[in-house]
TORMARNU-49967 format. One record per atom (N, C-alpha, C): x, y, z; residue in one letter. Coordinates in steps of 0.02 Angstrom, whole numbers, plus 50000, padded with zeros to 5 digits. Layout:
REM TORMARNU-49967
XYZa/...
This chain:
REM TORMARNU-49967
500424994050000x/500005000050000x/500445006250000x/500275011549941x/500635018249952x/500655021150025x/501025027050047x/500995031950062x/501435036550042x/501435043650085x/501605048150049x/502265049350116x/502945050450086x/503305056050141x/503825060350103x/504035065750131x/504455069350102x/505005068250057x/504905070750003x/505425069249943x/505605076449934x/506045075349864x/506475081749837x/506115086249811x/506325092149831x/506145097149790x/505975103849856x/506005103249900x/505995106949960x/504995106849983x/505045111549987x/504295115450006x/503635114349962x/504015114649874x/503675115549838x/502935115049807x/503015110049866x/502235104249856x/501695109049913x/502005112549965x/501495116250001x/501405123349984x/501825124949930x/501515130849899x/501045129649855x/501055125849817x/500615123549747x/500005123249792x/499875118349844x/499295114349891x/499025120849917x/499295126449937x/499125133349966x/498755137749915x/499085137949852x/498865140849793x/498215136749762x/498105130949770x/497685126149749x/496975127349815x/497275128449862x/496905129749930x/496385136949936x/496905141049924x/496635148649919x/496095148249853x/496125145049788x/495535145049741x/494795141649776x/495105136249793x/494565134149802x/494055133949875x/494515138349912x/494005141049962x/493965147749949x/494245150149910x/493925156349880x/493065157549842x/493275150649805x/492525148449758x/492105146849818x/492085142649872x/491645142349936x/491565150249967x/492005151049990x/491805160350023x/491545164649980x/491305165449920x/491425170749877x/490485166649890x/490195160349863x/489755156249843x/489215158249915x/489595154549992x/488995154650037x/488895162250055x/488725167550057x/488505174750041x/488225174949991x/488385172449925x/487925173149882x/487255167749892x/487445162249900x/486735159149920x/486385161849968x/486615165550050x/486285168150041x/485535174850024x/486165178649998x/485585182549958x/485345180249905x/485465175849859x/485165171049830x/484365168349863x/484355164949913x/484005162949964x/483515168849991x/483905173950007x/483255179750034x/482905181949961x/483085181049908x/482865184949833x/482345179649824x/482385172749845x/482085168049825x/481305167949869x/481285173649910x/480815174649978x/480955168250038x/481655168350062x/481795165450107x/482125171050185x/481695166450228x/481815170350300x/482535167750309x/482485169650404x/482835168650435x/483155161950454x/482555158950487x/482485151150493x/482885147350402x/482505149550360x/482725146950296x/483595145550271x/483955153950275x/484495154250287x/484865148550325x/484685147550384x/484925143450432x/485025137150388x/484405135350381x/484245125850370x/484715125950295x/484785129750239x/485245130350192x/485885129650203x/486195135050263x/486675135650276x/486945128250298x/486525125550350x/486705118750382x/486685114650340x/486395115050254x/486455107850224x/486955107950199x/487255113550185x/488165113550171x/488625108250197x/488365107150232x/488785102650304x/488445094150310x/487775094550295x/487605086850304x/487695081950263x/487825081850208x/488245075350164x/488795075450214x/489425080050207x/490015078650228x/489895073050326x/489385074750334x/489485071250429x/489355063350401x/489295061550331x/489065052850321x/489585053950304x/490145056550270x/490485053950220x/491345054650247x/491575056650299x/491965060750315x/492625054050324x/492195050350379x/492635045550418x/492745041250347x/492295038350307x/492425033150279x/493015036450188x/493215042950212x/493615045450166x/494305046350202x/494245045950266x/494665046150297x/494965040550305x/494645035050303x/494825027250317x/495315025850261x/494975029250198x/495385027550120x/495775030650135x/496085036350158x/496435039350147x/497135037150185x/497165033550248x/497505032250291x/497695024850261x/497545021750208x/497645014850179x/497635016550105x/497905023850085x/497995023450012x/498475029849999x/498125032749937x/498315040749918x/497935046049944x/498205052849914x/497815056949953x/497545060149922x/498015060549836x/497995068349798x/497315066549736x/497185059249750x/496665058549710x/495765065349736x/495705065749774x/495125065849825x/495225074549825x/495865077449785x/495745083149775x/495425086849692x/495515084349641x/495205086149589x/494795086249594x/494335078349647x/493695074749643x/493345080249690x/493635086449742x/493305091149760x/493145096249738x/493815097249683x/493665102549632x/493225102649608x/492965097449560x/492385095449523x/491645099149568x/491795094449639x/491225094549674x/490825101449694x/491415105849700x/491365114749727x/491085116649684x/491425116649606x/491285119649562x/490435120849532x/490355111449521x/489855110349512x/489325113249558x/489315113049616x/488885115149645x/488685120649668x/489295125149642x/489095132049654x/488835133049581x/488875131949550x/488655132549488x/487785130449459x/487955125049499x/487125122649485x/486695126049538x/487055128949610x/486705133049653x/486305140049607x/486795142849581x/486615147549515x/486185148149498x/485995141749477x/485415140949421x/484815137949451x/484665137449516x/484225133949561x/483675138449547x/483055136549541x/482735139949548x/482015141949601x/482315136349649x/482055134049717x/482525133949784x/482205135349836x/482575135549905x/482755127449904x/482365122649900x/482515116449904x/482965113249857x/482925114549795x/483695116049765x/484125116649789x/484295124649804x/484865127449823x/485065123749884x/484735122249941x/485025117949975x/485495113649958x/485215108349900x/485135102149882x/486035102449866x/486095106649801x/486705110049764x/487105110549821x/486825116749870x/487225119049937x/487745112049974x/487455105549961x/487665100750019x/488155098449971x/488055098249923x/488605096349845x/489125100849858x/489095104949846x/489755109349883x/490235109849932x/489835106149977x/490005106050057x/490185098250066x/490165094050011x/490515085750017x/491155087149979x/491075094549922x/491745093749858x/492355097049918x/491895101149965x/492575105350011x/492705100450070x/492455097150082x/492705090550119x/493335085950086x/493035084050021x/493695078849995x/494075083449986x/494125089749976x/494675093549950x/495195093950042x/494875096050078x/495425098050132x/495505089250178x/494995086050168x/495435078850196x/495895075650160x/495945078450107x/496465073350061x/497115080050058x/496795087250072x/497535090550080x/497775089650154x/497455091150202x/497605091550259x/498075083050306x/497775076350255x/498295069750254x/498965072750222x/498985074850178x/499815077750132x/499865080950177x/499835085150218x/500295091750254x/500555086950322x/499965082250326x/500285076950403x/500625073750396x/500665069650328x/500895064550303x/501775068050289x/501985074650241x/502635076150220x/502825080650272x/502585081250338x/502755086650388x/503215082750441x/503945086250457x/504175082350515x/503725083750569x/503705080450634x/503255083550680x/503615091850713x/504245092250709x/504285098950735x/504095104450659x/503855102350616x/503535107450561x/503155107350561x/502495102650609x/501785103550588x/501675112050587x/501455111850664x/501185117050681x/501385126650615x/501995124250581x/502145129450548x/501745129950486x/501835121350484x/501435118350394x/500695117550382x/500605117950430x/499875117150458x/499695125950462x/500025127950479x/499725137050500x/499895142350416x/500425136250377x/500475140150302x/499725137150251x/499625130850266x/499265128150236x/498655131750254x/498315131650295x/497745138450312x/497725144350293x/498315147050279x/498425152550233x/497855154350177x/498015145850145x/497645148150095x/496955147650096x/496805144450150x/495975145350196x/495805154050167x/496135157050213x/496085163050263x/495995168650197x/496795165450117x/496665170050057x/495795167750028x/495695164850019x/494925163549976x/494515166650024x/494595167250110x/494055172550128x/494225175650139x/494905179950120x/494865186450089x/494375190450053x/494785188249996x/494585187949934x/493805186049887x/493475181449907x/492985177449900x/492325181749919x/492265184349986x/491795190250010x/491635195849980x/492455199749947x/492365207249912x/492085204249843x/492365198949824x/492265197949744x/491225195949741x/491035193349811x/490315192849804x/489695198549793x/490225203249849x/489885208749877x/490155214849814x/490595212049769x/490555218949710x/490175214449658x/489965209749664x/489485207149610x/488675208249605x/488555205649682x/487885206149713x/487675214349701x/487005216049672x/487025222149670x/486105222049692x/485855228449676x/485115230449696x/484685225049675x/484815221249603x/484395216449587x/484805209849616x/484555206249670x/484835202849708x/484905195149655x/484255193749631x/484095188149612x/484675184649551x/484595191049517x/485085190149471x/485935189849466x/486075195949515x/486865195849513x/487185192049573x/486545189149608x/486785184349652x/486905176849623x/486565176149560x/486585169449513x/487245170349480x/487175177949459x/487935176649441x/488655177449480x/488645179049522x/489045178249595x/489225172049593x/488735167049598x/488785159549585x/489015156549533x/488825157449473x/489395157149437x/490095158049427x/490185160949455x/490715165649455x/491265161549521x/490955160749540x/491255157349604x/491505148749580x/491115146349542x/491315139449486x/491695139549472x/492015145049423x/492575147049374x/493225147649419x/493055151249480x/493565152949514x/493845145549543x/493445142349573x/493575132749606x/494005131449537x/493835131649503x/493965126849428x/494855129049436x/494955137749430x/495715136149420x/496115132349482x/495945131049538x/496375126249573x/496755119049521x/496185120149490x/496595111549455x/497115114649431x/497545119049428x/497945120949368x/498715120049433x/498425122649484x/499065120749541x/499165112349578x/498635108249564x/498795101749592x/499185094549544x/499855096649542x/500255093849510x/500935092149549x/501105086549560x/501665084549613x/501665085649665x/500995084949710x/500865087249751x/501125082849829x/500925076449805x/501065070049843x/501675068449812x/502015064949877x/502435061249842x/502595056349887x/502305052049836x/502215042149854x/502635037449846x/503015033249893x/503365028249917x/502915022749908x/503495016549909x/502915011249954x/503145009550027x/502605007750045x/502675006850138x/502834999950146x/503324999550210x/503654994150229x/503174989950244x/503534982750220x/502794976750242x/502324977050284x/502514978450345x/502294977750415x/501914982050433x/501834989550387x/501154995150393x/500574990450350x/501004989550288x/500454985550254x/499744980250284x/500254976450351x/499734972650372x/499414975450433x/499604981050451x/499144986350510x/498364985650494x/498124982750558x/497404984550562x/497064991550554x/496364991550550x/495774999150572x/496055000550648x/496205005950652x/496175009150729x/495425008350730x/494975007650808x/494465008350790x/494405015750803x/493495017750768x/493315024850792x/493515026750874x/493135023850906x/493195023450981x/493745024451012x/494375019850983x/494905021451005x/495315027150981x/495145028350949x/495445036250912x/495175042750948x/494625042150964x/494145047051005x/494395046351103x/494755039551095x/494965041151199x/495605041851187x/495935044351126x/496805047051136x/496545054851161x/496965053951219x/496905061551235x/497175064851213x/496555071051212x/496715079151156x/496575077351119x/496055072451064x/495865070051029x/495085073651021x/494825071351078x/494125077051089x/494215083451112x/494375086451132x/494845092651137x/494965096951071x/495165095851027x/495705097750968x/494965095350906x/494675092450913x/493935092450893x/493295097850897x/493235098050978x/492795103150990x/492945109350978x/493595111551011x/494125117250993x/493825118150904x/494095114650859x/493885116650788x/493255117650770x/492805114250795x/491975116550785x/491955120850817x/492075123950858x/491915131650896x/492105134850844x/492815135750822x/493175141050781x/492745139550717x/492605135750701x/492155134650638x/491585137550623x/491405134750660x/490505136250679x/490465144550718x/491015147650727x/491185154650719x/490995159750652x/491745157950627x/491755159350553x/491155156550501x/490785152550520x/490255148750484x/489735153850503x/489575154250537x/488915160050534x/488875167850546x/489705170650554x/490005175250542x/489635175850449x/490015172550417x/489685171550334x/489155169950321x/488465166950372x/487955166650325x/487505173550359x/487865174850419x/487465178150456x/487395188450449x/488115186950446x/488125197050437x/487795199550387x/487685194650317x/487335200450263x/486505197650285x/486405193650332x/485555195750369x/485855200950416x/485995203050454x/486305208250494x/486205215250449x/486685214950425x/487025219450352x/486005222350329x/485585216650305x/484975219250280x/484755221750311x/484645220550401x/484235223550454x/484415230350453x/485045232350468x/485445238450508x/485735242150417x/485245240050383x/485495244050306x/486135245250284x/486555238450290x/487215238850278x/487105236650180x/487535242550170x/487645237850069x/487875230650072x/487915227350043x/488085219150023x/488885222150013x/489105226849974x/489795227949985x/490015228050032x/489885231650065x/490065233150136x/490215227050170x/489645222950177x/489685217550206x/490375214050190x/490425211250110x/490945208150097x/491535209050122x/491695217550104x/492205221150150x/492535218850227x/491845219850248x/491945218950351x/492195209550334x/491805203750291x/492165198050313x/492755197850279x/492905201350239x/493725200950201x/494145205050249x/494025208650277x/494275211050348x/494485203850410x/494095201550421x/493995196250457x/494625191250438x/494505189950375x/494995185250344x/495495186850341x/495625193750341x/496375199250309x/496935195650385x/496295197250439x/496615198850507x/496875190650529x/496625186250493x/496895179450505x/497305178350483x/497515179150409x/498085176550391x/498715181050426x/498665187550452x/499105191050491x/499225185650557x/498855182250584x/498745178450626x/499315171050613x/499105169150581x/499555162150558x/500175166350511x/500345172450492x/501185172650474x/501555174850533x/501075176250573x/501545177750650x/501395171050697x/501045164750704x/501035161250742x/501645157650761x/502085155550730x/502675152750759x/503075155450798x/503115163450804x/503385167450850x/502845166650907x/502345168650923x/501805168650962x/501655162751011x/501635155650964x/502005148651005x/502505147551041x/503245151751012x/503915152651050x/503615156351121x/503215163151116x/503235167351171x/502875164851227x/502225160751189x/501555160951246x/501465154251264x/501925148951220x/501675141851205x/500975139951177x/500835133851180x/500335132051134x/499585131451181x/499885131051218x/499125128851279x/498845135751286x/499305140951310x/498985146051318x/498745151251256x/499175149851217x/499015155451155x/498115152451111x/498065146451130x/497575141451108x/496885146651156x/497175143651231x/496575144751258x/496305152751266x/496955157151266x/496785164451282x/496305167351210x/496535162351151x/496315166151085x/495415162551075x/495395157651127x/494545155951137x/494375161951148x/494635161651227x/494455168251276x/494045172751246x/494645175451221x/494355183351176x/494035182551122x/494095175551106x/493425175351047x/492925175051069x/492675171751113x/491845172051160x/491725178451174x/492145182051194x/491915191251223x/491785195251151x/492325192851100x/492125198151033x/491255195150993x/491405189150992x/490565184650992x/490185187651005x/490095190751091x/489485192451118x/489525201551095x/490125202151074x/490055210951059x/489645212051007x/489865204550949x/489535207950901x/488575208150892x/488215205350934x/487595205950942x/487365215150986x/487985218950995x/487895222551005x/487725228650953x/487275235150935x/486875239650901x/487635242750866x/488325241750875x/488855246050860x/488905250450789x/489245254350783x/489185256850727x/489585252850645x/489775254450588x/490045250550541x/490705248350566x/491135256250587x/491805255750616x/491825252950664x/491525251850709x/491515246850782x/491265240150766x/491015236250705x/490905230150704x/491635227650632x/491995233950602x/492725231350562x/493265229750629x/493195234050675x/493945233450723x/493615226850769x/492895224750788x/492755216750804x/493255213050771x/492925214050718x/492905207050668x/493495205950648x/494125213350649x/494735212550644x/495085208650705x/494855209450738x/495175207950806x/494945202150818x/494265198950805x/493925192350804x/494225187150759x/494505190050702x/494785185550635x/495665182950657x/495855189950697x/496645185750716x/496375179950802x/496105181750827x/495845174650872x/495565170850828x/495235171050779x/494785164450761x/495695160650726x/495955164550704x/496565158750658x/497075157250694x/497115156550766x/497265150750795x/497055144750806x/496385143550801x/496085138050825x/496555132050772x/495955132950697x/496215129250635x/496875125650668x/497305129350651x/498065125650635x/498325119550696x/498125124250762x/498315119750815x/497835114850828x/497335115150813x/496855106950830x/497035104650806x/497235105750721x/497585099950673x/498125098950711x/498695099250732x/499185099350754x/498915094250809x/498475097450841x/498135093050893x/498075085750900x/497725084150874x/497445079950817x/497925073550801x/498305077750749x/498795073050736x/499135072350766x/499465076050815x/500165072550880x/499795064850927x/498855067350937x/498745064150985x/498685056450970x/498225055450899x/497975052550866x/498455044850887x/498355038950855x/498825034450829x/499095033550764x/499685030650775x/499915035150709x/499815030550636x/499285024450624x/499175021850584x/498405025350572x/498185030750615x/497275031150609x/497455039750590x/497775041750593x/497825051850596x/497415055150534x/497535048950451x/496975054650432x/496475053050459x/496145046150490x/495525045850524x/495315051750568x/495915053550600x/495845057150668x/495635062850639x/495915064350579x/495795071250537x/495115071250529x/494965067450461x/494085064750444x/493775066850498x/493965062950588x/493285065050627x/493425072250644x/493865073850671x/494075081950656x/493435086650609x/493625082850546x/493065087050505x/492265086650502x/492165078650531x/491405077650561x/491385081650588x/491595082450662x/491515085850705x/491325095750692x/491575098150630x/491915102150602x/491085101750573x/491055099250524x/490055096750485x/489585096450529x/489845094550608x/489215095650633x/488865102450674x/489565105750673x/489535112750711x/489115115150636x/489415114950581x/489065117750528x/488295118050500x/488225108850536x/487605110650522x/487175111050587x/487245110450659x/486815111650719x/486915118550714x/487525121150722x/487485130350732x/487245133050682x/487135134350623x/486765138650572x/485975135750573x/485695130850582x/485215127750600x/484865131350680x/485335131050721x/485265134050779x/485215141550799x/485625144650742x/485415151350751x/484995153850709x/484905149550640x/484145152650640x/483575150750674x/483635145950708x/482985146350747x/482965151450813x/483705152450832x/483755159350884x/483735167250833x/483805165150797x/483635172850768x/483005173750732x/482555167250738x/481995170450711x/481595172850773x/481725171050834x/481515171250902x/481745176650921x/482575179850915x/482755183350985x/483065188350935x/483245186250851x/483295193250822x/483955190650771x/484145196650741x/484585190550683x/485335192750727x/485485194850786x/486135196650827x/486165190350858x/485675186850876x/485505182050927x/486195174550929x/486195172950870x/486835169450847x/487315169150876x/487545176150871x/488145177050908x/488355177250978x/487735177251017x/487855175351104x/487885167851090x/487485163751060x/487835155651072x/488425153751037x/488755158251011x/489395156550955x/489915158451060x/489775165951071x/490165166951107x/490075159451154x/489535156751174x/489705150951245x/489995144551183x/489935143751151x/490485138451103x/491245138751133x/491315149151122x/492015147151105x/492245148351188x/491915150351214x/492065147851287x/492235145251328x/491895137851293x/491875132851329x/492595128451269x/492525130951209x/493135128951197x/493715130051226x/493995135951266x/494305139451305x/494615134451358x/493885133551396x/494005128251456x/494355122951422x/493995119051371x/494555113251361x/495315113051336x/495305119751310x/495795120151284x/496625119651353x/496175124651402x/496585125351455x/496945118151478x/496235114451484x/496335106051513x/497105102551466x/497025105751395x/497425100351362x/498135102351341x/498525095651385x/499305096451355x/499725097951302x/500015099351272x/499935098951199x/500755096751200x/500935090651153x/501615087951165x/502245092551123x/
């Protein structure tokens, strides 16, 4: 049976995977804003938004582990074109939906193509990383997270215009084209050996036992907080944005702000690990994410919800890198992309209980409402974080 470990050529393979990374969560960030104003054009509420938002996420919670299983007993770099495809397509056919039940439908197609895409990158970065380079390779590889929601937000929010219905279809389009050029960077990406007899005949870790390595659940929940952050940060501000008469530009703006302030976040994290270590820089950057959470349900003005969300976006991009890091130190070391896969369940299910959850709190308590249960998420991520060692 293949696997993959470091060969010649230096780095090269995690710039391409970064450049390949930044397209195609660009085509996702640029896409969920446009669905949903897509979705409100379509005469969809609050509640509606929500249950859309969350089907993004429910293919990927069936499919996660058993891609993970392949992945830990094969290759990796296959499972990334096969996401390309998946993004593309489905932002594309989101486009052309001409139903909420559609767009869902499309919506969850999207949200299985951005699954195979980061479990089959996020095995390569574990797989060719010494362990004293995760945490670096892991915090470059998010990078290109952090560029597509940049980028991805302004490019929605200068598309989206007064006639919602329309330039939000083509927003969606548009967001296809953009997924599509990733294929043009995934070339030598892996690089595959064969494995010594004796991995060959390695059993399944089971689930169970992968889930009682400690910091295993920890480095899990930790990432669904930070997720399920940034997750309704994006479906949620341009309902915000409509209430409090913010432009759809604007909006894009404040989350490309958000994103700007993360990747500032992960090119300074390796210094920041040296100063504060990993336990604390983990748990303090919950901290202050639960307090900026609950600010933002506050009436503030435009400029008082950019310096949040700036200040919210360099805490949210600690989480990412170090759960992975997490994750994989704790894991066993024949199950890690498993450990990854549930990582990203875990990751699908914040996606789809919290956008599900806050629209049913914001059709109740108001469309700010979200953001007080985002803040006790990351709270309580906080606490665990404190609990856990990190080797």
């Amino acid at each position: 049976m293949p696997y993959a470990i470091p060969g010649p050529g230096g780095r090269g393979w995690l710039l391409r995977l970064v450049i390949a990374f930044s397209f195609a969560q660009g085509a996702v960030s640029m896409a969920r804003p446009a669905v949903s104003y897509r979705a409100l054009a379509l005469g969809a509420d609050e509640r509606a938004v929500g249950v859309i938002a969350g089907v993004y996420a429910l293919l990927p919670l069936f499919a996660a582990v058993p891609l993970g299983r392949r992945t830990d007993h094969g290759r990796c770099a296959p499972l990334l074109p096969l996401g390309v495809v998946l993004i593309s397509g489905g932002c594309a056919l989101s486009g052309m939906a001409g139903s909420l039940g559609a767009m869902a439908a499309w919506s969850g197609v999207m949200g299985l193509g951005h699954l195979c895409f980061v479990i089959g990158a996020q095995s390569i970065v574990a797989r060719q990383s010494a362990p004293d380079e995760q945490d670096r390779n892991f915090g470059h590889f998010t990078i290109g997270a952090s560029l597509g929601q940049l980028v991805g937000p302004i490019a929605a929010g200068a598309l989206i215009g007064a006639d919602m219905g329309r330039t939000s279809a083509l927003a969606l389009l548009v967001s296809a084209a953009v997924g599509a050029v990733s294929l043009t960077s995934l070339w030598r990406i892996e690089h595959v050996r064969q494995a010594p007899a004796g991995r060959q005949r390695d059993g399944r870790v089971p689930v169970l036992g992968i889930l009682r390595a400690r910091g295993v659940p920890a480095g899990i929940f930790i990432s669904l907080a930070v997720l399920s952050a940034t997750d309704i940060l994006t479906a949620y501000l341009p309902v915000v944005g409509e209430h409090r008469g913010i432009a759809p530009a604007t909006v894009g703006l404040l989350l490309s702000l958000r994103a700007a302030s993360t990747i500032a976040c992960r090119l300074v994290m390796t210094p920041m690990i040296r100063l504060l270590g990993r336990t604390a820089l983990l748990t303090g950057s919950c901290l202050l994410g639960g307090v900026l959470c609950a600010g933002m349900a506050l009436p503030v003005p435009v400029w008082g919800l950019a310096l949040m969300l700036a200040a919210l976006g360099f805490c949210l991009g600690v989480g990412q890198p170090l759960s992975m890091t997490t994750v994989v130190q704790a894991a066993p070391p024949g199950a890690r992309s498993t450990a990854l896969a549930l990582r990203l369940t875990g990751n699908r299910l914040g996606q789809t209980a919290a956008p599900a959850a806050g629209g049913l709190i914001a059709g109740t308590a108001g469309a700010t409402a979200p953001f007080a249960m985002l803040s006790g998420l990351l709270l309580l991520a906080a606490t665990l974080g404190a609990r856990t060692k990190h080797s």
